[in-house]
N, C-alpha and C positions, 0 to 999 in steps of 0.2 A: 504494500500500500504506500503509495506515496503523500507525503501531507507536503500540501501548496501553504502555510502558515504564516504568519506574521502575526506576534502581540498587537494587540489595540494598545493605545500611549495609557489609558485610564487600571490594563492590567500591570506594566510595568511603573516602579516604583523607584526611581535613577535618584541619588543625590553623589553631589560633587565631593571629594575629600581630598587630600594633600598626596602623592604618590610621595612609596618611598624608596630609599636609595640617593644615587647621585642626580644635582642638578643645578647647580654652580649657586650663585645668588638668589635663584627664585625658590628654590627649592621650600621655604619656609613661608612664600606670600602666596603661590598660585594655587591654588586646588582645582587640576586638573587629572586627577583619577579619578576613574568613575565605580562606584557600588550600586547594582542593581540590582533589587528586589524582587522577585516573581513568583504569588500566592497559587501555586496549583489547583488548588482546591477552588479558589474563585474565577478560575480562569475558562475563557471561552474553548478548552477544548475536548474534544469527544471523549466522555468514560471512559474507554477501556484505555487508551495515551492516558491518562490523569493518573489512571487505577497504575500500567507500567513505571510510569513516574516516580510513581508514592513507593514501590517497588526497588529502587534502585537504592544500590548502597552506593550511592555519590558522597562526596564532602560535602559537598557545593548546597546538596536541600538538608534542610534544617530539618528537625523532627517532628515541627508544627507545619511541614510541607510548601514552606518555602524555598526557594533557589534564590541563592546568592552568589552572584556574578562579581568579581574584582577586575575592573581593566585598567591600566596601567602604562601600557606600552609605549603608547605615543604623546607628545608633548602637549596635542591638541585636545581639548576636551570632548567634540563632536566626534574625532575617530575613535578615544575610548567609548563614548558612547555609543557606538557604530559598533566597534568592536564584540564589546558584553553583548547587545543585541546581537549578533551573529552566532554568539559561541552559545546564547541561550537555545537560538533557532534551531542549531546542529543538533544541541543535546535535544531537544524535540523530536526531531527527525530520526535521533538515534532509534530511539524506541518505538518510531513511529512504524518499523518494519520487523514484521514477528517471525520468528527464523520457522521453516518448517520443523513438524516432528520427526523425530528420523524413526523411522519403522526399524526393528532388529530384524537381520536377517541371518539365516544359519548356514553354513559354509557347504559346500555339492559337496557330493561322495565322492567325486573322481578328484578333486580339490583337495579334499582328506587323505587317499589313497595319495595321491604323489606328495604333499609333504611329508607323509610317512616315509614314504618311500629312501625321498631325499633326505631325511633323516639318521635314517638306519644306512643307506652308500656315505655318510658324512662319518659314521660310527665308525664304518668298517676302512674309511680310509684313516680316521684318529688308532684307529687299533694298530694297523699297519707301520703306525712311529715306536712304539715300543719297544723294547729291548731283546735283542735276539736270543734266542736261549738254544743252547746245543745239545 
């Protein structure tokens, strides 16, 4: 299943904060990191995504079924915020595709009979290293 998705701006919840690390002078005045917010439970997407979600052992969602996005990377506060919204979208989509069941299946006779087979000429050629005896 493919989800076409995108948050509405009213389900995500963005505030600006100080990114950390190196960044000369500004580093203390600008709050250009972005922390963003995103309630599953209130959010516009179909049950069973929500139900996957709530499901996942992420860092990122909280135990009251929130996801929290940290972006950081770039100097501009619009690309953090681009950013988080992207890496939120991916983990959406992650779960968005449900992997098949895999059916067990049991291995042919003739499959059985040759690695036997192969097995025991493996044997007999390990037997043939052994120590000669007169």
């Amino acid at each position: 299943m493919h989800l076409d998705w995108t948050p509405a701006d009213w389900e995500l919840e963005v505030s600006a904060i100080r990114a950390s690390g190196p960044g000369g002078q500004n580093v203390n005045k600008v709050s250009n990191a972005v922390h963003l917010r995103f309630d599953i439970r209130r959010s516009t997407l179909p049950a069973p995504i929500k139900d996957r979600l709530l499901a996942l052992s992420d860092q990122r969602i909280t135990s009251e079924g929130v996801v929290v996005i940290k972006a950081q990377e770039s100097r501009s506060l619009e690309q953090n915020r681009a950013d988080a919204i992207a890496r939120l979208v991916a983990l959406v989509r992650s779960v968005a595709h449900v992997p098949r069941k895999r059916r067990p299946t049991k291995p042919t006779h003739g499959s059985q009979k040759r690695r036997l087979e192969a097995k025991s000429q493996r044997g007999e050629i390990k037997e043939g290293r052994g120590k000669v005896r007169v």
